[in-house]
C-alpha positions as CSV (number, residue, x, y, z in Angstrom):
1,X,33.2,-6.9,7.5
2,X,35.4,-4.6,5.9
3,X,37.2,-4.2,2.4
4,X,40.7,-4.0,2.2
5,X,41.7,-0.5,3.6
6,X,43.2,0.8,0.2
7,X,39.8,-0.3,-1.5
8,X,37.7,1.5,0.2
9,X,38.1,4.6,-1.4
10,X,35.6,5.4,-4.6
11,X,38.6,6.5,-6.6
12,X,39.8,2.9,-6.0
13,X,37.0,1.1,-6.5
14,X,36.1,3.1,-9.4
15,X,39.2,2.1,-11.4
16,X,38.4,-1.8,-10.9
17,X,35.1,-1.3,-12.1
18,X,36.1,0.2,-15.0
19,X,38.9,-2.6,-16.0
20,X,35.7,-5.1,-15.0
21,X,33.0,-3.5,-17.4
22,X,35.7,-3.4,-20.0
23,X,36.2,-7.0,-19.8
24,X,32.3,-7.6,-19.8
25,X,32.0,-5.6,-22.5
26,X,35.6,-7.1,-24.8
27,X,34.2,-10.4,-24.0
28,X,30.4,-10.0,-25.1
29,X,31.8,-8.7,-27.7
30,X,34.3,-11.2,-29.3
31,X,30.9,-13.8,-28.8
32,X,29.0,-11.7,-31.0
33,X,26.8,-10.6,-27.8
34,X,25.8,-7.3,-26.9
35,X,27.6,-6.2,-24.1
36,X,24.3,-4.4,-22.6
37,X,22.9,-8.3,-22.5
38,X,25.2,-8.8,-19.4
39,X,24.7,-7.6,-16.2
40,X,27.3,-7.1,-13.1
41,X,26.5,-8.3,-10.0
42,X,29.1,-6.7,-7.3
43,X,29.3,-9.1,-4.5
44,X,30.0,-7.1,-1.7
45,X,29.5,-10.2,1.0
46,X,31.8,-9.7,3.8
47,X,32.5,-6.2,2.6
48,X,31.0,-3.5,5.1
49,X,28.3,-0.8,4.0
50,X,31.2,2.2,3.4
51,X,32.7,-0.5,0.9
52,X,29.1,-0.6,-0.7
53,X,29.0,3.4,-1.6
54,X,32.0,3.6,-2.5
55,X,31.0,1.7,-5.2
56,X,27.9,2.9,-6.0
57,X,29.4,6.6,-6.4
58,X,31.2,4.9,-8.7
59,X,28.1,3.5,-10.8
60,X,27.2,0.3,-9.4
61,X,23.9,-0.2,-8.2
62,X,23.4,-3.6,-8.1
63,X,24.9,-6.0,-5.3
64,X,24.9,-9.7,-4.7
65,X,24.7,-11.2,-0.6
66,X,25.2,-14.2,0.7
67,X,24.0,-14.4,4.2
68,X,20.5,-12.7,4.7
69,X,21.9,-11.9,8.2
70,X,24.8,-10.1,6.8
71,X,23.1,-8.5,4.4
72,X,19.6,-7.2,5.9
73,X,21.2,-4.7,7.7
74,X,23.9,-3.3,5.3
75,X,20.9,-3.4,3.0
76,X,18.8,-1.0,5.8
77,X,21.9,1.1,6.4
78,X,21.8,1.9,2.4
79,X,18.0,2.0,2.0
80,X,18.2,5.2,1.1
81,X,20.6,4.9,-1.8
82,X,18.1,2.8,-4.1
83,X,20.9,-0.4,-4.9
84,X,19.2,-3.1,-6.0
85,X,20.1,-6.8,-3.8
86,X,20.4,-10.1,-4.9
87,X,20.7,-13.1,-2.6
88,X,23.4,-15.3,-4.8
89,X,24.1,-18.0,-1.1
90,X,22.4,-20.5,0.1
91,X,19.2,-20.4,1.8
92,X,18.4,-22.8,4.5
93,X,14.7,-23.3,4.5
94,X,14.5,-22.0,8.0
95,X,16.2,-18.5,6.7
96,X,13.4,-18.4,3.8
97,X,10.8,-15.4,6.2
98,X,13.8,-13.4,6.3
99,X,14.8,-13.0,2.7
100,X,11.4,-12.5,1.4
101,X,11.0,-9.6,4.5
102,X,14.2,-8.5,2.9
103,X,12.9,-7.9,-0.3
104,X,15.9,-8.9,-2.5
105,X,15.3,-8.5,-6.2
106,X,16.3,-11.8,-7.0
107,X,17.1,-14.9,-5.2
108,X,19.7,-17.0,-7.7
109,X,20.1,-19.8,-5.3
110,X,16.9,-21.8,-5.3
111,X,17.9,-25.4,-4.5
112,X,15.7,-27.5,-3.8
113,X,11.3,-27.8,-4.5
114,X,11.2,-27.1,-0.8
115,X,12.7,-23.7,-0.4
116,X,11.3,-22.3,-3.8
117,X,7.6,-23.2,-2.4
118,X,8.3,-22.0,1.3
119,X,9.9,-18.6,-0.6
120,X,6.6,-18.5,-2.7
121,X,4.5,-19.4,-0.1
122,X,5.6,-16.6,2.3
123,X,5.7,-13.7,-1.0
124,X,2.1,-14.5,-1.2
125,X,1.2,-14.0,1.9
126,X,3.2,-10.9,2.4
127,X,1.2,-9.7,-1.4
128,X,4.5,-10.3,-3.1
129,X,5.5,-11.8,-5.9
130,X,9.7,-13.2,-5.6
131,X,12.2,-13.8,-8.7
132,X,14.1,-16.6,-8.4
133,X,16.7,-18.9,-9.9
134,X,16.9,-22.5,-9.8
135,X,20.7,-23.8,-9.0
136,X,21.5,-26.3,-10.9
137,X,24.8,-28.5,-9.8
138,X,26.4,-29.2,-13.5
139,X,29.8,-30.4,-11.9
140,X,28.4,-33.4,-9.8
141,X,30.8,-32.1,-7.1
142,X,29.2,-33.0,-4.0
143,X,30.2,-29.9,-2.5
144,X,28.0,-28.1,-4.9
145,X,24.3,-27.1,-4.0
146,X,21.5,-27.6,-6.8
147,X,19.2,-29.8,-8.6
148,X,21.5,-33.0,-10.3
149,X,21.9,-31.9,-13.6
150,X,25.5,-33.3,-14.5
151,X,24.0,-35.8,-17.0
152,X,21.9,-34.7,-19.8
153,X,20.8,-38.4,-20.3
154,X,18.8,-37.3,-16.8
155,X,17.7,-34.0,-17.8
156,X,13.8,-35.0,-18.9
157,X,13.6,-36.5,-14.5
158,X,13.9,-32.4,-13.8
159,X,10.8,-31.6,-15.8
160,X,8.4,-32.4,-12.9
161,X,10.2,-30.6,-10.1
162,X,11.3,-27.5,-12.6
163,X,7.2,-27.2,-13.1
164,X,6.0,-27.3,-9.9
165,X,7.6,-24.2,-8.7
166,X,6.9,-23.0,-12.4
167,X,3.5,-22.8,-11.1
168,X,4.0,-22.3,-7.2
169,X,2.1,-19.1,-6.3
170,X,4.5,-16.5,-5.6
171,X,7.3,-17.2,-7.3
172,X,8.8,-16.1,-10.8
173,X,11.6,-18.3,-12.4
174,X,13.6,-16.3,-14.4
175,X,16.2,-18.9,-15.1
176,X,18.9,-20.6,-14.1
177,X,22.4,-20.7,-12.2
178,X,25.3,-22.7,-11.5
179,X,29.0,-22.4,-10.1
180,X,31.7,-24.0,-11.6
181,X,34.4,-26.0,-10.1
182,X,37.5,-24.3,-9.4
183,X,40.0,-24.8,-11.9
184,X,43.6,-23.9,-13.1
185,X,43.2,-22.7,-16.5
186,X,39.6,-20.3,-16.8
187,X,38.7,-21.9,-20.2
188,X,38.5,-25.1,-18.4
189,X,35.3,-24.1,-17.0
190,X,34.2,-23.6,-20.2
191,X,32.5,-27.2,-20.4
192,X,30.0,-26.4,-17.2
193,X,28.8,-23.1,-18.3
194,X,27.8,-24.6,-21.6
195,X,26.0,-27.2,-20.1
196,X,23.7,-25.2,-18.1
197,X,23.1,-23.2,-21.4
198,X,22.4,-26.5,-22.9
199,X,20.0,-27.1,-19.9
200,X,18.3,-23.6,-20.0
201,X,17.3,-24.6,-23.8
202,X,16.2,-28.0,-22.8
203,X,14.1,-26.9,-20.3
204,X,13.0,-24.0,-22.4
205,X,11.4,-25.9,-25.0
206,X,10.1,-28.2,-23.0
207,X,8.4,-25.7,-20.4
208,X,8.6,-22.8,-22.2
209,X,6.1,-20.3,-20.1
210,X,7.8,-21.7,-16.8
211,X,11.2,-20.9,-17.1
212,X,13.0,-17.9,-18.1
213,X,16.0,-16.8,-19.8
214,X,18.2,-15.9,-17.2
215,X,21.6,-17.2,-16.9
216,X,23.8,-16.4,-13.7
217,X,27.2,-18.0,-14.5
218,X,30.9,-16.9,-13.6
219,X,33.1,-14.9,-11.2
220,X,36.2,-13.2,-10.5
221,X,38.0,-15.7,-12.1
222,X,36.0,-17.2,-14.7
223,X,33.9,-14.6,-16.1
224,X,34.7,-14.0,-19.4
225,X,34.4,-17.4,-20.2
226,X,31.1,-17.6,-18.6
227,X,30.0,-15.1,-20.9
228,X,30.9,-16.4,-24.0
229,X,28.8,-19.3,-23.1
230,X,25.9,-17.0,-22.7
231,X,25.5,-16.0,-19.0
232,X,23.3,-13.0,-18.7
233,X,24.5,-12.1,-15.0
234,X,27.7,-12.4,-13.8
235,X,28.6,-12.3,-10.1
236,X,32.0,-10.2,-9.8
237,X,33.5,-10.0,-6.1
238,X,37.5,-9.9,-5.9
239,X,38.2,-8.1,-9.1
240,X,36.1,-5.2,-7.9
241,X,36.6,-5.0,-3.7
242,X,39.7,-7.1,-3.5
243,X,40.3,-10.1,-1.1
244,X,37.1,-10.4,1.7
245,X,36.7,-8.9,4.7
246,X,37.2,-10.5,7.9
């Protein structure tokens, strides 16, 4: 669960988060974005708690999981450093107790009607009240999670399912999220991150107190790109702690 050993020093991490913001920011900024409209997730799955402060003496306070079991106790180890924790993985319904006891700020990985009305369901209960995503699979890959949303033709047959946990008690949908397919060239992602723009704004006019304007699109590789097609969060891992842990 450790970073490579010569990035676990803040110095080190430090410098790749600087070369990281920069690009944020140059890329916001040739879209005619803000560069404060986009915010850095540091995904720090795999990578061990010392990993974790290094990196937030270095300024970075938010941090993206993808196992609830990996991350619950890195996440009490830290408790006292005040990061904020977003679960960006997949959630097995069964695992749904355990990230809403966690208290992650955001879950970006919402799937399926199920989970988001078991993760609602149990935030009531507990007096809560849990931001989500809904994942959205834009690539028809069938290695991709999400909702089917490669076809706009099939859009409108989300409507129903996108309102229900709209109005499930307990849950706040703050948007949307998607992964690209891996590809050669970055720009050739370009295509799927404007189609879950496209989506957001469908979906938007068509609900438009249930869904909100988040956009969590693009990683290490694909980022920049991502962000000229408006994503709001981006989800940075190997550009910041290196290759994963073991």
């Amino acid at each position: 669960m450790t970073g490579a050993p010569d990035l676990t020093t803040a110095a080190a991490i430090r410098e790749r988060l600087a070369v990281v913001r920069e690009r944020i920011s140059s890329a916001a900024s040739r879209a005619g974005r803000d560069p404060a409209e986009v915010t850095l997730v540091a995904v720090s799955k795999t990578h061990g708690p010392e990993v974790v402060r290094a990196a937030a003496e270095a300024g970075q306070h938010l941090f993206g999981e993808n196992r609830v079991e990996e991350a619950a106790p890195k996440m009490q180890s830290l408790a006292a450093a005040g990061l904020e924790w977003h679960m960006i993985g997949h959630v097995q319904t069964r695992k749904a107790r355990e990230v809403i006891q966690s208290q992650f700020a955001l879950v970006h990985s919402v799937d399926t009607v199920k989970l988001g009305e078991r993760l609602g369901m149990l935030a009531a209960q507990a007096g809560q009240r849990q931001a989500v995503l809904l994942e959205m699979n834009v690539s028809s890959e069938a290695s991709k999670s999400g909702f089917g949303a490669s076809q706009p033709q099939h859009w409108p047959e989300l409507l129903a399912s996108v309102a229900e946990l709209a109005d499930a008690p307990g849950l706040e949908v703050r948007g949307l999220m998607a992964m690209a397919p891996q590809v050669e060239q970055p720009d050739s992602a370009r295509p799927f991150f404007e189609r879950l723009r496209q989506l957001q704004d469908f979906l938007r006019r068509q609900l438009p107190a249930g869904v909100g304007p988040e956009l969590s699109m693009g990683m290490s590789d694909d980022f920049e790109v991502a962000i000229a097609a408006g994503a709001t969060l981006v989800r940075i891992g190997r550009a910041i702690f290196g290759e994963r842990g073991q």
